[in-house]
Residue frames relative to the residue before (quaternion, step in Angstrom):
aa qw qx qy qz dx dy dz
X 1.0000 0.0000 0.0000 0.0000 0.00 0.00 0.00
X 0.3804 0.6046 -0.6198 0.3250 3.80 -0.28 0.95
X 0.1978 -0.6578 0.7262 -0.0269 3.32 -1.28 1.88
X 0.5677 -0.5954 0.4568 0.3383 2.94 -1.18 1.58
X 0.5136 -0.5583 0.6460 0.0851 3.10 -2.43 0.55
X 0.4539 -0.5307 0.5499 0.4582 3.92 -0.75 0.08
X 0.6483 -0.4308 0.4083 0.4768 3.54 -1.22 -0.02
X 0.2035 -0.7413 0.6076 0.1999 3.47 -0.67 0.24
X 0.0034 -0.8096 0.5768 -0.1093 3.92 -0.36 1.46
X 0.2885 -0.7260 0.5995 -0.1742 3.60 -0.30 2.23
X 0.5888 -0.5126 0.5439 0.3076 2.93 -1.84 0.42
X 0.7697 0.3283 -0.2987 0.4588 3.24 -1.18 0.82
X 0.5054 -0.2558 0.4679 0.6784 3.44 -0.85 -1.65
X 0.4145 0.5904 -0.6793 0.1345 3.62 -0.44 0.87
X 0.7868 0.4433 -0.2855 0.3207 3.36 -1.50 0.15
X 0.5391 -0.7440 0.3619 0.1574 4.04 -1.28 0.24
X 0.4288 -0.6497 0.5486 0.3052 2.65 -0.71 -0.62
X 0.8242 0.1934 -0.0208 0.5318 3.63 0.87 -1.52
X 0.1489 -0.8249 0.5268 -0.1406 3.18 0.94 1.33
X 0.1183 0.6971 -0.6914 0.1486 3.59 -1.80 1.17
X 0.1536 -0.7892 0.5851 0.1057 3.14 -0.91 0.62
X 0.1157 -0.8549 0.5057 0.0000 3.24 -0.06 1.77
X 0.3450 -0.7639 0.5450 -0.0182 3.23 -0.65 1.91
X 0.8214 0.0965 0.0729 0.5575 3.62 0.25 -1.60
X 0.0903 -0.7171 0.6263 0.2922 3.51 -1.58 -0.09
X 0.2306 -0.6871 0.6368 0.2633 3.82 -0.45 1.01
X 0.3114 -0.6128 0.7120 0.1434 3.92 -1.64 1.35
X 0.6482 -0.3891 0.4187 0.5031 3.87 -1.70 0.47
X 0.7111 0.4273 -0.3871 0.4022 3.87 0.17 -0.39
X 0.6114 -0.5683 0.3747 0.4035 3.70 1.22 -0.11
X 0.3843 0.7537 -0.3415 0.4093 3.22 1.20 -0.93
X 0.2587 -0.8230 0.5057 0.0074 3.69 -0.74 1.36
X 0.1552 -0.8489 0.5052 -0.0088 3.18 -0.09 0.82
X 0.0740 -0.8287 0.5547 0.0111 4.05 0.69 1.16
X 0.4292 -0.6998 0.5586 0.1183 3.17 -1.69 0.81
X 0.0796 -0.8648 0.4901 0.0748 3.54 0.40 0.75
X 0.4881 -0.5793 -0.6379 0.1389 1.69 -0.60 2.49
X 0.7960 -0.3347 0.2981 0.4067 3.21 -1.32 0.18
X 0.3396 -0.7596 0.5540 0.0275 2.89 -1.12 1.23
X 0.3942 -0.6841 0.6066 0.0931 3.58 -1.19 1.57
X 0.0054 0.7745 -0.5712 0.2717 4.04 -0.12 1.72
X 0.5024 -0.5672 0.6325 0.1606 3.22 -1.76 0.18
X 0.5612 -0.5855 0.3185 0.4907 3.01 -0.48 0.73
X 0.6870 0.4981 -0.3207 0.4208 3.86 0.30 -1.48
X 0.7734 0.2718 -0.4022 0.4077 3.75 0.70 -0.49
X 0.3520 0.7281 -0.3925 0.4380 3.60 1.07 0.34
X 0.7997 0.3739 -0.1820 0.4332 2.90 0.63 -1.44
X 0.7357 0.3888 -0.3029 0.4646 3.41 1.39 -0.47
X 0.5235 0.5186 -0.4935 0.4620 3.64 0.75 0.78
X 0.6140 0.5321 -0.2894 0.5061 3.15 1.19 -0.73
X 0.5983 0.4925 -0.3007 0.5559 3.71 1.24 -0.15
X 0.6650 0.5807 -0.3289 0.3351 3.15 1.04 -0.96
X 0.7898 0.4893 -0.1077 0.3537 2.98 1.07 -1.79
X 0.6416 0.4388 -0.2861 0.5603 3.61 1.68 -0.72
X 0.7475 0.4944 -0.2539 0.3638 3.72 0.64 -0.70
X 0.7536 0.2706 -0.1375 0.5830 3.51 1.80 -0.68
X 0.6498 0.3960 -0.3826 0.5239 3.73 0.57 -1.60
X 0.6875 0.4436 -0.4630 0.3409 3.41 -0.10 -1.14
X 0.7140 0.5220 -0.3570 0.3003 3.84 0.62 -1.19
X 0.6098 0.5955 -0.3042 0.4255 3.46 1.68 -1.36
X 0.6084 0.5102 -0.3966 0.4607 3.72 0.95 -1.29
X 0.6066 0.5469 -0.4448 0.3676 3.91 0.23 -0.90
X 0.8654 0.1669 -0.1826 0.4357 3.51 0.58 -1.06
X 0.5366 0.4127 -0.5783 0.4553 3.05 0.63 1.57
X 0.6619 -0.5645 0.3232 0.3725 3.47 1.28 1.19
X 0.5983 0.3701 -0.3785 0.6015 4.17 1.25 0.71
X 0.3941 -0.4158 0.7705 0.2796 3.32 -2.39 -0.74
X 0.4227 -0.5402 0.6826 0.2523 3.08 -2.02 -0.12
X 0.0160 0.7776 -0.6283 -0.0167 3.28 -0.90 0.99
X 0.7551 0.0595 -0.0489 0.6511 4.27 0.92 0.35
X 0.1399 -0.6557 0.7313 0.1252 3.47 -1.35 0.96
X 0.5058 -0.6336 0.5487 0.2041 3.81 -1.66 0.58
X 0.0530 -0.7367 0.6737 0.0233 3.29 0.28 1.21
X 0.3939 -0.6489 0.6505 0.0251 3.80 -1.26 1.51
X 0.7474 -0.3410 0.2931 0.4890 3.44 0.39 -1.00
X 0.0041 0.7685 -0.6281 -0.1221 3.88 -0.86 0.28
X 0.8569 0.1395 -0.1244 0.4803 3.61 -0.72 -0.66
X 0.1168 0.7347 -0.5668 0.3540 3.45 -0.50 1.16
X 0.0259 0.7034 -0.7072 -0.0659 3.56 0.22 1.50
X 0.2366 0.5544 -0.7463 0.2824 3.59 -1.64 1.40
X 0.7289 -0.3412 0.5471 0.2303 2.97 -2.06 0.24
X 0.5684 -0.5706 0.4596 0.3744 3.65 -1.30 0.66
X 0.8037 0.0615 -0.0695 0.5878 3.39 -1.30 0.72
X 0.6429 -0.5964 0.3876 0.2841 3.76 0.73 0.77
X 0.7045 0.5561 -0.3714 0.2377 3.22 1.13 0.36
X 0.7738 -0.5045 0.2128 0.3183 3.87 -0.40 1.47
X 0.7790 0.0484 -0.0759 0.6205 3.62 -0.46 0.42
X 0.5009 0.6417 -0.4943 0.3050 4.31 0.54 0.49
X 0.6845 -0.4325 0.2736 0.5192 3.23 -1.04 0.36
X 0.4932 -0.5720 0.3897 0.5269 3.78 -0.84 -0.31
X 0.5260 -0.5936 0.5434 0.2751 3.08 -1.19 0.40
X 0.6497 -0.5095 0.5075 0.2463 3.81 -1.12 0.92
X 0.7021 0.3755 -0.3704 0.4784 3.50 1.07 -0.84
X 0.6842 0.6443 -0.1725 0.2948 3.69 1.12 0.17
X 0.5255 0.2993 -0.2815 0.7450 2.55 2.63 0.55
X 0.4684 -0.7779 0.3198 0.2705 3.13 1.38 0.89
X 0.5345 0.4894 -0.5190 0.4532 3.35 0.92 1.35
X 0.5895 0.2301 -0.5751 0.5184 3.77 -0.38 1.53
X 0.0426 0.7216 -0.6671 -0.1800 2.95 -1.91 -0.08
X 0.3704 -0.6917 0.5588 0.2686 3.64 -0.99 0.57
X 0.2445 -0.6291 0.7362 -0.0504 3.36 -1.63 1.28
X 0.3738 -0.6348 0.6735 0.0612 3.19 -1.72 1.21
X 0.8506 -0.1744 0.2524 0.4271 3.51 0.63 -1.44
X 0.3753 -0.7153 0.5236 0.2708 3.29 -1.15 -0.73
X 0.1278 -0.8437 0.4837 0.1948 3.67 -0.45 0.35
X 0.1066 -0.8083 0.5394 0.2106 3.42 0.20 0.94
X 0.9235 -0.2458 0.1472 0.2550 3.15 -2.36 0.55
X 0.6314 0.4551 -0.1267 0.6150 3.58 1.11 -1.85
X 0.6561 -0.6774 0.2420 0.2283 3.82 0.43 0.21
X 0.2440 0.8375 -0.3685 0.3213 3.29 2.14 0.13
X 0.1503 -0.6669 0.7209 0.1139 3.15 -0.98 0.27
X 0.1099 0.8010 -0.5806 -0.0955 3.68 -0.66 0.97
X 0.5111 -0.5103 0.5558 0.4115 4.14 -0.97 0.95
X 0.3969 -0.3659 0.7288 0.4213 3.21 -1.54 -0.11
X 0.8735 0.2967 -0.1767 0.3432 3.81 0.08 -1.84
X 0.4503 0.6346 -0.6020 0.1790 3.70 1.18 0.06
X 0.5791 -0.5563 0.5087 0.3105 3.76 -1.42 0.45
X 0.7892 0.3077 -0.2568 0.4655 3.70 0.36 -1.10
X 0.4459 0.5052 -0.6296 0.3868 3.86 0.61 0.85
X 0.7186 -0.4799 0.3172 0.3907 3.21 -1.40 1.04
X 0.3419 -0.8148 0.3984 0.2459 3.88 -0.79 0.59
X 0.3000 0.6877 -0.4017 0.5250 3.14 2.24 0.31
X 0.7623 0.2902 -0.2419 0.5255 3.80 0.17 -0.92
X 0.5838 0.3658 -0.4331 0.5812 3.92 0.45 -0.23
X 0.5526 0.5157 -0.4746 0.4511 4.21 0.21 -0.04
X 0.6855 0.4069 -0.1970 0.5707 3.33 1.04 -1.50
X 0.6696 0.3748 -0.3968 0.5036 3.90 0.10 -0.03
X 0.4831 0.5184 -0.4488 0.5446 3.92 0.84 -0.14
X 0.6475 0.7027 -0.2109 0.2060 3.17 0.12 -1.68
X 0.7841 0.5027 0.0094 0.3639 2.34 0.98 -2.03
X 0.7056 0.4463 -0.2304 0.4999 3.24 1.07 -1.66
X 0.5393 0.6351 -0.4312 0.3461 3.66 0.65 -0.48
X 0.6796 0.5250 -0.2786 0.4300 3.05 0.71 -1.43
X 0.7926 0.4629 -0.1780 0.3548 3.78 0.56 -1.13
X 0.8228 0.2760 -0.0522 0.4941 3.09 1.36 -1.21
X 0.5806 -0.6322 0.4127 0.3050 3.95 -0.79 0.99
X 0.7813 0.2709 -0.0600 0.5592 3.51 1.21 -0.73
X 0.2361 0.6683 -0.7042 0.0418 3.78 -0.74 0.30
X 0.1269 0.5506 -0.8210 0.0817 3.76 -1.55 1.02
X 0.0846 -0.5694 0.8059 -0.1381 3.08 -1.63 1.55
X 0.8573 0.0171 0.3613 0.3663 2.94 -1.83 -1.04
X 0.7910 0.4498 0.0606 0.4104 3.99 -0.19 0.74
X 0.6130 0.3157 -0.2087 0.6935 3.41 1.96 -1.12
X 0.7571 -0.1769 0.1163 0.6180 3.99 0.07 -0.61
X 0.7236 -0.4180 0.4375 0.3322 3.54 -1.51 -0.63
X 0.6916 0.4835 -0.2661 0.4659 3.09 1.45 -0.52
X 0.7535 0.4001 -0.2599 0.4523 3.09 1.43 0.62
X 0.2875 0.8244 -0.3218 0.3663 3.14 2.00 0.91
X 0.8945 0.2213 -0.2053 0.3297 3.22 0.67 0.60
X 0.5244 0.5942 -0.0321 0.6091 3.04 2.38 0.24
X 0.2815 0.8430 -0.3007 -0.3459 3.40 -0.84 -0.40
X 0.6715 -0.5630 0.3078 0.3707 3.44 -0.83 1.15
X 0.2706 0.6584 -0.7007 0.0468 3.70 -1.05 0.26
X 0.2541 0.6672 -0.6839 0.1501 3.31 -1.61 0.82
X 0.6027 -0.5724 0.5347 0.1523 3.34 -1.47 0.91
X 0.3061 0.7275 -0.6132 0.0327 3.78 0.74 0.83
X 0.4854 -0.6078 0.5260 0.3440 3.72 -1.61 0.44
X 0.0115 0.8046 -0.5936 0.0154 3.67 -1.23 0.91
X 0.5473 -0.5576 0.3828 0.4930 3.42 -1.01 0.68
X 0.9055 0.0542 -0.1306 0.4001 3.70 -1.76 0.34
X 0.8054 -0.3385 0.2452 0.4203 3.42 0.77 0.83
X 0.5162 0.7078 -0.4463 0.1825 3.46 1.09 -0.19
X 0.1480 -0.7512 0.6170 0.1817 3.02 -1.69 1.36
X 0.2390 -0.6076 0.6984 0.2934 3.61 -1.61 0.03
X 0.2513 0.6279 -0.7344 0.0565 3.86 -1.26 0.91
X 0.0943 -0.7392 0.6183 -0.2500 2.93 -0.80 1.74
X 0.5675 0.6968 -0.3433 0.2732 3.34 0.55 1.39
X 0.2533 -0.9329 0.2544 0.0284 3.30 0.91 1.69
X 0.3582 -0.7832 0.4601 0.2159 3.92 -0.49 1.25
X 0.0177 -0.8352 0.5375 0.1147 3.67 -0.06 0.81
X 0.2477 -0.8419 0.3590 0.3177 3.26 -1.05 0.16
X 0.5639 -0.5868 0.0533 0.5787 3.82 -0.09 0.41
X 0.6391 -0.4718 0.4325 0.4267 3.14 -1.30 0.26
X 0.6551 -0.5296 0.4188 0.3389 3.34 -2.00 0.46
X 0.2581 -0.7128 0.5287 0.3817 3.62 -0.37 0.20
């Protein structure tokens, strides 16, 4: 569910053209899956969260014995500098093609981090796995600090195909 957006025209080289505001995913069972909150996207990265979330989360939650019922949209459009920092290149999140995710809440009411340590390191393998495959970018846990508690996906373009997944499986600390 994401009704288009006017273009969205930023300083610099912010903003789009094929603007959406992706609100809900609907799974083959109907079953809505909402982005909380909705996430300002391009159409192409829209379309690939919505792939992500119906073709993988939805597949990973099942075989940990749940559904998805809400993804943790962190932040999407956001015309700024990488990692927010003044005078940097623009950030991906400023042509409104990445967005950052916290988690999932699954059906039975769980809330699972993407980065928490003491979720099962089988399903955080599968959610690596996964996002690599779909998305040109992944920084989590592992790529810098500014990605310690989130993770980054976004559909940047690179010469010969380059990808960057940069999202390390820790395990929990000692108590």
């Amino acid at each position: 569910i994401a009704p288009s957006l006017p273009p969205i025209t930023g300083p610099g080289a912010c903003g789009g053209e094929d603007i959406v505001r992706l609100e809900a995913v609907v799974l083959p069972d109907k079953t809505r899956v909402p982005l909380k909150p909705a996430a300002t996207l391009r159409c192409p990265m829209a379309t690939a969260i919505a792939g992500w979330i119906r073709g993988d989360v939805a597949t990973i939650a099942a075989g940990a014995g749940s559904t998805v019922s809400e993804l943790d949209n962190f932040d999407s459009f956001d015309c700024r500098g990488r990692n927010r920092i003044a005078g940097a290149r623009i950030s991906e999140h400023g042509r409104a093609n990445a967005i950052d995710v916290r988690g999932v809440k699954f059906a039975n009411g769980e809330f699972e981090w993407f980065t928490d340590r003491t979720v099962g390191r089988g399903l955080r393998e599968k959610l690596v796995a996964s996002a690599c495959a779909r998305f040109t970018t992944v920084l989590a846990p592992g790529s810098d600090w500014y990605h310690e508690d989130h993770v980054h996906l976004d559909l940047a373009e690179r010469r010969s195909g380059y990808r960057i997944c940069q999202w390390d499986i820790w395990d929990p600390l000692p108590k």
